[in-house]
MARDREN-543694 format. One record per residue (C-alpha): residue number from 1; residue in one letter; y, x, z. Coordinates in pm, whole numbers, plus 50000, padded with zeros to 5 digits. Example, Ala and Ser with C-alpha at 12.3 -4.5 7.8 and 13.67 -1.06 7.14 Angstrom:
REM residues 2
<node><seq>1</seq><type>A</type><yy>49550</yy><xx>51230</xx><zz>50780</zz></node>
<node><seq>2</seq><type>S</type><yy>49894</yy><xx>51367</xx><zz>50714</zz></node>
***
This chain:
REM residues 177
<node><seq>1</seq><type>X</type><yy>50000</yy><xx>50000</xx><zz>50000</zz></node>
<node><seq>2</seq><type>X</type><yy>50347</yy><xx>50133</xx><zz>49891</zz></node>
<node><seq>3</seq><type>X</type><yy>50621</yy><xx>50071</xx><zz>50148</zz></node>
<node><seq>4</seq><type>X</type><yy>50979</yy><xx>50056</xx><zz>49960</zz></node>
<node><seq>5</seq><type>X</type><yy>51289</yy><xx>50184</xx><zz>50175</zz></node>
<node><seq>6</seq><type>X</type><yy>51619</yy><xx>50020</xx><zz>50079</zz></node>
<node><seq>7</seq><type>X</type><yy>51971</yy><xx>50168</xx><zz>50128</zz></node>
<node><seq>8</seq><type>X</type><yy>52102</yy><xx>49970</xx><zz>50390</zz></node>
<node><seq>9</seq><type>X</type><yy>52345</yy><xx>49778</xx><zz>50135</zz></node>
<node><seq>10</seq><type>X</type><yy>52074</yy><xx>49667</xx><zz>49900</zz></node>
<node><seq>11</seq><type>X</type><yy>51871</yy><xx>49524</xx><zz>50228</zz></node>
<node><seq>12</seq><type>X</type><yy>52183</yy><xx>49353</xx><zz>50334</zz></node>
<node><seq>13</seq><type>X</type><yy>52237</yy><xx>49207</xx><zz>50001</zz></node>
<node><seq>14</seq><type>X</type><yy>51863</yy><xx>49095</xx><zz>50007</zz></node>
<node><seq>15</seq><type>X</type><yy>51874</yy><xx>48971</xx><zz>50374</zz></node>
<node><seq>16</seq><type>X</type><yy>52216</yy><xx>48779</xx><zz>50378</zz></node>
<node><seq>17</seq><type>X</type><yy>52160</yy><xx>48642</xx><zz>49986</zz></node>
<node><seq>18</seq><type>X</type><yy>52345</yy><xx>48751</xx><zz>49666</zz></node>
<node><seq>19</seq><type>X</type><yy>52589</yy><xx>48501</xx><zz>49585</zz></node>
<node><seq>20</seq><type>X</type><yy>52871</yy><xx>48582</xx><zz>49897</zz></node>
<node><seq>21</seq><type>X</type><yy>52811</yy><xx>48927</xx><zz>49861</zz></node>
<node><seq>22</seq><type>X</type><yy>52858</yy><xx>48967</xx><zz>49453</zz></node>
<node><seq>23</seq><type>X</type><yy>53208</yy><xx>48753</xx><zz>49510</zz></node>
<node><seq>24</seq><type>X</type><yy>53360</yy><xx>48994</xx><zz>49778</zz></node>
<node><seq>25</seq><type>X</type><yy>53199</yy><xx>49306</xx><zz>49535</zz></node>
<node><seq>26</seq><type>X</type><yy>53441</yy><xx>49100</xx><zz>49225</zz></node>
<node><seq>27</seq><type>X</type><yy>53756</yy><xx>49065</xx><zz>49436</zz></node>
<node><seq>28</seq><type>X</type><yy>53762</yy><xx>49436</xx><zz>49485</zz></node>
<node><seq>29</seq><type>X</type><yy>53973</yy><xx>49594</xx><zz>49231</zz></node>
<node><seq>30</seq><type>X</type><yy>54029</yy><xx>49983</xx><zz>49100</zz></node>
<node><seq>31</seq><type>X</type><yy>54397</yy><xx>49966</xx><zz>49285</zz></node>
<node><seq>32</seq><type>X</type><yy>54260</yy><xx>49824</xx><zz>49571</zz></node>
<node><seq>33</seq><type>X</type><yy>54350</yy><xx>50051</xx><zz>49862</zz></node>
<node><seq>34</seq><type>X</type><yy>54088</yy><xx>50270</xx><zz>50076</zz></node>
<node><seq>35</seq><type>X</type><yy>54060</yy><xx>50154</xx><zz>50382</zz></node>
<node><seq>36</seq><type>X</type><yy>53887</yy><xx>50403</xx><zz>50625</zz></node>
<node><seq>37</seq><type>X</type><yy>53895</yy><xx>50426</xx><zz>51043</zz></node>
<node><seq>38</seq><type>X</type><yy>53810</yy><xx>50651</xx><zz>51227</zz></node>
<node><seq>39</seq><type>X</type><yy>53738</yy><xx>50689</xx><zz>51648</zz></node>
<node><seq>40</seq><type>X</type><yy>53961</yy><xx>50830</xx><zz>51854</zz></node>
<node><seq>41</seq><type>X</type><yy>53932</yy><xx>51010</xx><zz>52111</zz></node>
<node><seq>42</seq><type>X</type><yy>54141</yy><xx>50928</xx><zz>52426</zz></node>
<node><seq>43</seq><type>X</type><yy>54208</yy><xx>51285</xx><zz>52525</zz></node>
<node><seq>44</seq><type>X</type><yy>54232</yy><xx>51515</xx><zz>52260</zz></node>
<node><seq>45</seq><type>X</type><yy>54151</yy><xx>51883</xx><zz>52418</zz></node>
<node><seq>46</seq><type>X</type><yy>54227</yy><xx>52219</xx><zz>52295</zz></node>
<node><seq>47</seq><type>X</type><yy>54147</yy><xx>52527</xx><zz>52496</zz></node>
<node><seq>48</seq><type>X</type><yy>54175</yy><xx>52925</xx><zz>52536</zz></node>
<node><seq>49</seq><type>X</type><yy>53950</yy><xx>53192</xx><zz>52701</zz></node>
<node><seq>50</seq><type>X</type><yy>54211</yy><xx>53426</xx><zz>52872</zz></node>
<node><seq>51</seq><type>X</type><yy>54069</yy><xx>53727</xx><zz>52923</zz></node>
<node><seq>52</seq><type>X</type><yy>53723</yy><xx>53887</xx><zz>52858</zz></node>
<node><seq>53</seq><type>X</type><yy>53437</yy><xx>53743</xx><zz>53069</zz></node>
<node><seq>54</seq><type>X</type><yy>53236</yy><xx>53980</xx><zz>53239</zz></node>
<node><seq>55</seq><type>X</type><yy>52973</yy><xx>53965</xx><zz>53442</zz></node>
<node><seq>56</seq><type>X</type><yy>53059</yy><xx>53837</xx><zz>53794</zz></node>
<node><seq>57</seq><type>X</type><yy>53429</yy><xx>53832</xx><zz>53755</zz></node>
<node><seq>58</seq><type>X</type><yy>53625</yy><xx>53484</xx><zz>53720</zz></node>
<node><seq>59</seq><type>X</type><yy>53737</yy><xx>53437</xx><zz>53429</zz></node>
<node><seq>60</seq><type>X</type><yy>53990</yy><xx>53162</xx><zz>53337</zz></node>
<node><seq>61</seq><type>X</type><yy>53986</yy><xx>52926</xx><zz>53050</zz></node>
<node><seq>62</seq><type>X</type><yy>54318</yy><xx>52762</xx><zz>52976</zz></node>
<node><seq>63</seq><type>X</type><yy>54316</yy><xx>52384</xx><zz>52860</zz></node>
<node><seq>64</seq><type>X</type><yy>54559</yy><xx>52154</xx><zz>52642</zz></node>
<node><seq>65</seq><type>X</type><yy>54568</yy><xx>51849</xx><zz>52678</zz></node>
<node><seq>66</seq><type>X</type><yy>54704</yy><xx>51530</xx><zz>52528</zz></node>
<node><seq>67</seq><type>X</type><yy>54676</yy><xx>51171</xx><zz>52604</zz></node>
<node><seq>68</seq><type>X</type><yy>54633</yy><xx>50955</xx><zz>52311</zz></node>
<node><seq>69</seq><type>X</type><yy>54732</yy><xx>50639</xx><zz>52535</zz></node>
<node><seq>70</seq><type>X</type><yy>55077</yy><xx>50780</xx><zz>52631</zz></node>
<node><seq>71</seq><type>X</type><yy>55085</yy><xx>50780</xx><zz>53029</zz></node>
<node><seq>72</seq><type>X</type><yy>54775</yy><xx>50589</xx><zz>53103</zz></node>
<node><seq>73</seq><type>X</type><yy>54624</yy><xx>50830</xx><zz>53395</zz></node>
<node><seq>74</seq><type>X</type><yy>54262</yy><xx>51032</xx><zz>53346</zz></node>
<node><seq>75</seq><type>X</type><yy>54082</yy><xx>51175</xx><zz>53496</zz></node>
<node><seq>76</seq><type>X</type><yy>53913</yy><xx>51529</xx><zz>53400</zz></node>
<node><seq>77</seq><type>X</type><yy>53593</yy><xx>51711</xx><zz>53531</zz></node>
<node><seq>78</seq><type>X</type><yy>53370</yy><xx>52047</xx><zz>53487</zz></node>
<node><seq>79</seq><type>X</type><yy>53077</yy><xx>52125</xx><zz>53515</zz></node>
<node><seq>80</seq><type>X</type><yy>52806</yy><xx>52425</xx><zz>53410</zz></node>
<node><seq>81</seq><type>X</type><yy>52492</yy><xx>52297</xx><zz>53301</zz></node>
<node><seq>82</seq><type>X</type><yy>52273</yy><xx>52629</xx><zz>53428</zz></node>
<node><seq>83</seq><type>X</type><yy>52403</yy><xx>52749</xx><zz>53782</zz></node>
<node><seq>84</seq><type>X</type><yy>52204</yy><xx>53048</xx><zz>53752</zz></node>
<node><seq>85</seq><type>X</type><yy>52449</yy><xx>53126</xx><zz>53462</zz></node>
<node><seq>86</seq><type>X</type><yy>52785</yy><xx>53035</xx><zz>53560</zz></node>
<node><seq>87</seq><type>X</type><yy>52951</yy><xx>52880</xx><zz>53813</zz></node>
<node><seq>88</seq><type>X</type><yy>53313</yy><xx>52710</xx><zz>53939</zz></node>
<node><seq>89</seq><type>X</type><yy>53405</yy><xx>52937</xx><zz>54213</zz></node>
<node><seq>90</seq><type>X</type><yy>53479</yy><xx>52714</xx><zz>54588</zz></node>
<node><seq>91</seq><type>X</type><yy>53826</yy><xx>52753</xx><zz>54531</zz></node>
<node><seq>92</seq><type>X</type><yy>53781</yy><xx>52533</xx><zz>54187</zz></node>
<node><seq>93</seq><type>X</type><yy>53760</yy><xx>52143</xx><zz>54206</zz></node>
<node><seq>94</seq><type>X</type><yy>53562</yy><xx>52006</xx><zz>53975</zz></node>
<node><seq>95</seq><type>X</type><yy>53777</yy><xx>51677</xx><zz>53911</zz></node>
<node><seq>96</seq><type>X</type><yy>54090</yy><xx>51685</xx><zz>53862</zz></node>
<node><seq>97</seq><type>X</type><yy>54367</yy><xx>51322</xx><zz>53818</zz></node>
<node><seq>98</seq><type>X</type><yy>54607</yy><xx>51390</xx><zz>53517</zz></node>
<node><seq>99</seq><type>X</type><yy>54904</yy><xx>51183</xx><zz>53569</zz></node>
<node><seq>100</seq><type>X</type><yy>55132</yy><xx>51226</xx><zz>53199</zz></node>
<node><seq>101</seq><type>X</type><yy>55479</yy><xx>51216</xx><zz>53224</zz></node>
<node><seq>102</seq><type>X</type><yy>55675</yy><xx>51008</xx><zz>52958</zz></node>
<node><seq>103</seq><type>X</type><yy>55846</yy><xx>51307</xx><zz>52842</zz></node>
<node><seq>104</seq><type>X</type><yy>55546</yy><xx>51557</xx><zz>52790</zz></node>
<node><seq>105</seq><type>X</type><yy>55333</yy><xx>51582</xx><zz>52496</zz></node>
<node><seq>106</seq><type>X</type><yy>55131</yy><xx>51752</xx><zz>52644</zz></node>
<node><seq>107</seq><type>X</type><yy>54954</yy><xx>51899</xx><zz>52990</zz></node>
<node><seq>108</seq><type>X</type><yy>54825</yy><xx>52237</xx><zz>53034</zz></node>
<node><seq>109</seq><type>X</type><yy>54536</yy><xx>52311</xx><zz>53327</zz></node>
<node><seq>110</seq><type>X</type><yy>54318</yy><xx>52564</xx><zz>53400</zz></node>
<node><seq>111</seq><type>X</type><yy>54008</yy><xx>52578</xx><zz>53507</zz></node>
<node><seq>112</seq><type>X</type><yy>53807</yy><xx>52884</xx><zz>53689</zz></node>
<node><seq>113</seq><type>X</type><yy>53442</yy><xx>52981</xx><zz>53589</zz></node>
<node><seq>114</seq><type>X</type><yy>53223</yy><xx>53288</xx><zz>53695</zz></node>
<node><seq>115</seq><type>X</type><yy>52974</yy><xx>53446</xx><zz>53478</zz></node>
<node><seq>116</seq><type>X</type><yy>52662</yy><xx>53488</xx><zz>53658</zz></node>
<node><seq>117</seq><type>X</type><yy>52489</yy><xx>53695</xx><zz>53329</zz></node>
<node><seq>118</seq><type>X</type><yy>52573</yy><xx>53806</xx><zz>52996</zz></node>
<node><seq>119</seq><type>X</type><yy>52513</yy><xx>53536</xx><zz>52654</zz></node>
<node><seq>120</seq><type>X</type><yy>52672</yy><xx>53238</xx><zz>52537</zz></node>
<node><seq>121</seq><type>X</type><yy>52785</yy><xx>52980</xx><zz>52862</zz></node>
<node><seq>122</seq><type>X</type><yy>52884</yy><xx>52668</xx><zz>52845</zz></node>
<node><seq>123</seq><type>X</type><yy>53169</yy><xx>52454</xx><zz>53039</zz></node>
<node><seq>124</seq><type>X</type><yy>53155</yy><xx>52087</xx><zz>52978</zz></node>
<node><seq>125</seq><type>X</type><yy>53473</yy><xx>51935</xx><zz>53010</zz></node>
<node><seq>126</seq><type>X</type><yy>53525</yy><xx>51567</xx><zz>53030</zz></node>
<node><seq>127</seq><type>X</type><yy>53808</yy><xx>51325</xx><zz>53009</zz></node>
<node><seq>128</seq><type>X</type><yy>53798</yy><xx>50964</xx><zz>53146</zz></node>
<node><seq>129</seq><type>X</type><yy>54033</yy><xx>50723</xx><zz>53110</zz></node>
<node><seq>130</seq><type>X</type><yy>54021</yy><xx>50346</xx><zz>53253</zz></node>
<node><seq>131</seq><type>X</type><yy>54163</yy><xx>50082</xx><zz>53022</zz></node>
<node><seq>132</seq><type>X</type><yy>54140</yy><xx>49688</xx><zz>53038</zz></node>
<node><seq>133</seq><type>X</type><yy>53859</yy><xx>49728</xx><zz>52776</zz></node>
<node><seq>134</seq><type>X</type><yy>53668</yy><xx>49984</xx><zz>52970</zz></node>
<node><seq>135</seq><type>X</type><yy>53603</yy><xx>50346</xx><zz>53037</zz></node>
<node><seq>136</seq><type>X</type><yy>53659</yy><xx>50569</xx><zz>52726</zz></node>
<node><seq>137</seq><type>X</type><yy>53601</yy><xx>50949</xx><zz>52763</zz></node>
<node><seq>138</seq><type>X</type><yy>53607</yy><xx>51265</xx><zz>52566</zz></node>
<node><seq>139</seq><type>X</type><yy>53339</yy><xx>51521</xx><zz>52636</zz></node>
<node><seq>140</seq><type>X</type><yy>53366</yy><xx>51904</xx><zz>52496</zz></node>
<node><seq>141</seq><type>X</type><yy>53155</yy><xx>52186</xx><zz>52537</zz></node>
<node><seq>142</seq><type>X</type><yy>53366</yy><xx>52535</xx><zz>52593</zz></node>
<node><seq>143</seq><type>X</type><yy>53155</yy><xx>52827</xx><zz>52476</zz></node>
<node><seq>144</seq><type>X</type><yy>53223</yy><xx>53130</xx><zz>52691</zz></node>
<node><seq>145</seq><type>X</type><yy>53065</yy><xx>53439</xx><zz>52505</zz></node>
<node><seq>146</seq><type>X</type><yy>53011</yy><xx>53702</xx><zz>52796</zz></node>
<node><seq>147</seq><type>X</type><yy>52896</yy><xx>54058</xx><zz>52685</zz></node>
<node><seq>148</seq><type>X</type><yy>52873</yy><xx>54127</xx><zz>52300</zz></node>
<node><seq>149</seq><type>X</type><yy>52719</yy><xx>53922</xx><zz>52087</zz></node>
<node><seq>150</seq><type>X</type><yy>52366</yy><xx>54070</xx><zz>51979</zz></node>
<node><seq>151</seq><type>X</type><yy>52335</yy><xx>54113</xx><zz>51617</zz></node>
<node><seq>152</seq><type>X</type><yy>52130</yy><xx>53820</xx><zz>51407</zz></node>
<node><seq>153</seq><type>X</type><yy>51828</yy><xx>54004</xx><zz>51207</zz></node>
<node><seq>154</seq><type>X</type><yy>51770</yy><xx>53855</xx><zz>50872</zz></node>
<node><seq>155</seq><type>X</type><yy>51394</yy><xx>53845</xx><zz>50819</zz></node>
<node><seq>156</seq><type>X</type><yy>51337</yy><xx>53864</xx><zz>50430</zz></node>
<node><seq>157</seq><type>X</type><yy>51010</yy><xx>53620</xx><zz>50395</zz></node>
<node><seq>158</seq><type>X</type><yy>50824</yy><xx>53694</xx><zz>50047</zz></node>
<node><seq>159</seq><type>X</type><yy>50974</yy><xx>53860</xx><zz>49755</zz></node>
<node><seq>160</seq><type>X</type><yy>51225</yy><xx>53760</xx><zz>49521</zz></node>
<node><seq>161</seq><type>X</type><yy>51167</yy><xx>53765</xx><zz>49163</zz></node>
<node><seq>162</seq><type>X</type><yy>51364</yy><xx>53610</xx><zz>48864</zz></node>
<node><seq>163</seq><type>X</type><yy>51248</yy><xx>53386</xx><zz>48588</zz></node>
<node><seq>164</seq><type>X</type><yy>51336</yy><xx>53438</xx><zz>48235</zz></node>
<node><seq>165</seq><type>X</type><yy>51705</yy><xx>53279</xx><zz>48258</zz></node>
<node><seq>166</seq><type>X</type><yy>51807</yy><xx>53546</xx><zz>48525</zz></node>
<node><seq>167</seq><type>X</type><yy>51772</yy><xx>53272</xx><zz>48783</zz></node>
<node><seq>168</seq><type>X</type><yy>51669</yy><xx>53430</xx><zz>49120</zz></node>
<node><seq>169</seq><type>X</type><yy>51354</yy><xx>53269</xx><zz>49343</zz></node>
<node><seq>170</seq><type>X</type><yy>51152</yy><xx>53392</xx><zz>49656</zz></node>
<node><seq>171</seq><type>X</type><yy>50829</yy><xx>53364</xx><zz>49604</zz></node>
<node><seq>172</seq><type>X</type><yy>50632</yy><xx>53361</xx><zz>49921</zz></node>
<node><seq>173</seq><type>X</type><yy>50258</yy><xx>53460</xx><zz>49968</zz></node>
<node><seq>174</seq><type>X</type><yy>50010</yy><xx>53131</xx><zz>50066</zz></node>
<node><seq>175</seq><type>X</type><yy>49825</yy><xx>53144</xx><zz>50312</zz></node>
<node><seq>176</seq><type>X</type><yy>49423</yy><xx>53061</xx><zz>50288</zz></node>
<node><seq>177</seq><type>X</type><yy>49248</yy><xx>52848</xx><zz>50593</zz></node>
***
């Protein structure tokens, strides 16, 4: 038995019948304007490593903010996935109320982090706002490169011929059960 997979427009058109949908394809025009929307974050956040993490040393990582609801309050919060990696020092909160004034575009924090060993870290930073339709929030995760970066090795798999059009392919050896 052959099963048959259907863009989801042609199993809409099936589903909710032909004749509604063919009228709204008709009234569309070629000067008909694009419509497209896109989700917003509430909070937009930029940031900035200052400073070189090292090992065991705080290191601070500098974040801009700006409210996309104007002076509706948030609230913002850390946190490091692995503890064995990195760490808010005591002296850090990890929540933080963001009251915007009318005048500022934006607000500038910073937060405190210790690496605890060398590699790629993450700090997850999220913004939550309460609005009468909810709770909308904006999550990022900072990477914090400690120590240098260990080179990628490229492993070359096969060998790479060319047909007769100069076309270059990899031709890789099979492998017999």
């Amino acid at each position: 038995m052959k099963l048959a997979i259907l863009p989801v427009s042609a199993a809409l058109l099936l589903a909710g019948g032909l004749a509604g949908h063919a009228q709204a394809a008709a009234d569309i025009t070629d000067d008909t304007p694009a419509r497209t929307s896109k989700v917003q974050s509430p909070v937009q956040i930029d940031y900035e490593v200052i400073g070189t993490p090292i090992v065991g040393q705080a290191v601070a990582v500098e974040l801009r903010l700006k409210s996309m609801l104007g002076e509706q309050p948030y609230r913002l919060s850390f946190r490091v996935n692995d503890p064995t990696a990195m760490q808010l020092p005591e002296s850090q909160s990890a929540t933080i109320a963001i009251v915007p004034a009318a005048d500022e575009q934006r607000s500038v924090q910073q937060v405190t982090v210790v690496p605890l060993r060398e590699g790629r870290l993450y700090l997850n930073v999220a913004a939550d706002v309460e609005t009468d339709s909810g709770s909308l929030q904006t999550v990022i995760a900072i990477p914090i490169q400690v120590g240098a970066t260990a080179p990628r090795e490229i492993v070359d798999n096969g060998t790479v011929s060319s047909d007769d059009e100069g076309n270059l392919y990899r031709e890789l050896p099979a492998q017999e059960d």
